[in-house]
C-alpha positions as CSV (number, residue, x, y, z in Angstrom):
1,X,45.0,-6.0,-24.6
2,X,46.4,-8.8,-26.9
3,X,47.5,-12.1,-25.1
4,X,50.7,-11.3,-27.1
5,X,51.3,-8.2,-25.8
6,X,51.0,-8.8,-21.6
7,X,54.1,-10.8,-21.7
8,X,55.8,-8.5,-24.1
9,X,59.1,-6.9,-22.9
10,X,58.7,-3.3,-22.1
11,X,62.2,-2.1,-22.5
12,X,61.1,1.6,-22.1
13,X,60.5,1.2,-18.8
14,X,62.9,1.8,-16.3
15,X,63.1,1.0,-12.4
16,X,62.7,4.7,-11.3
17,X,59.0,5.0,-12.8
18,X,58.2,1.0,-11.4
19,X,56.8,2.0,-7.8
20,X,54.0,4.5,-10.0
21,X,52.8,2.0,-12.0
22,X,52.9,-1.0,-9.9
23,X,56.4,-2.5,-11.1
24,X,59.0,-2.6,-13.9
25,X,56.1,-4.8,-16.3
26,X,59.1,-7.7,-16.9
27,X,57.9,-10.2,-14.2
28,X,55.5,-11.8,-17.0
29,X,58.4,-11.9,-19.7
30,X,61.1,-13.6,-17.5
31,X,58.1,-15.9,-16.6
32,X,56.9,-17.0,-20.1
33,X,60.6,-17.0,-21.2
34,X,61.0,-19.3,-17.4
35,X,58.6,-21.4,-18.5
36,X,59.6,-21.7,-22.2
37,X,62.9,-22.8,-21.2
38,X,61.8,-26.1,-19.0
39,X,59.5,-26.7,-21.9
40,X,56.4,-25.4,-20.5
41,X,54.2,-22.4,-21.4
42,X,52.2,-19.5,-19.5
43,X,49.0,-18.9,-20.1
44,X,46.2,-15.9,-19.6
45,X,43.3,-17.5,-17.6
46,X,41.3,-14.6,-16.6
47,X,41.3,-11.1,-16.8
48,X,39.4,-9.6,-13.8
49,X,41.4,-10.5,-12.3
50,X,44.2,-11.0,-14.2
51,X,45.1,-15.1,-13.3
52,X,48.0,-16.8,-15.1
53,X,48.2,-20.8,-15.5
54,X,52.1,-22.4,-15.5
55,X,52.6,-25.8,-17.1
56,X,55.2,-27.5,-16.9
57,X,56.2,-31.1,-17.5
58,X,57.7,-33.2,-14.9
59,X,59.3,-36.4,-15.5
60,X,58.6,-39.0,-12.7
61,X,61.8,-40.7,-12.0
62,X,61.3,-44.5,-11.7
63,X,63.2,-46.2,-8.8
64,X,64.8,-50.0,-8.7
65,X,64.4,-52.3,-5.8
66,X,66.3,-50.3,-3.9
67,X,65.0,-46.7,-4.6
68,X,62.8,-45.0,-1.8
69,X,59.8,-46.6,-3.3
């Protein structure tokens, strides 16, 4: 299986066949599109088994003299 293709959107499945197979297969879509949208990106780190890596930036907010530190 293609790196493209495990976050590809399934839209023949259907929520009455999830249980069978182990879910509806759109959990890694909404999370590479997730992660896309805060600028990020998922990524396939393994396969057996399967481990996913989730970068994100983060911007570290400075504070003045009288921030909380």
């Amino acid at each position: 299986m293609t790196r493209a293709r495990w976050t590809a959107r399934r839209p023949g499945c259907s929520t009455a066949a999830a249980p069978a197979r182990g879910g509806s297969g759109i959990g890694l879509s909404l999370a590479r599109d997730l992660a896309g949208s805060l600028g990020g990106r998922l990524s396939l780190t393994g396969r057996h088994p399967a481990a996913f890596t989730l970068l994100v930036p983060v911007r570290r907010e400075e504070f003045g003299s009288e921030g909380d530190g």
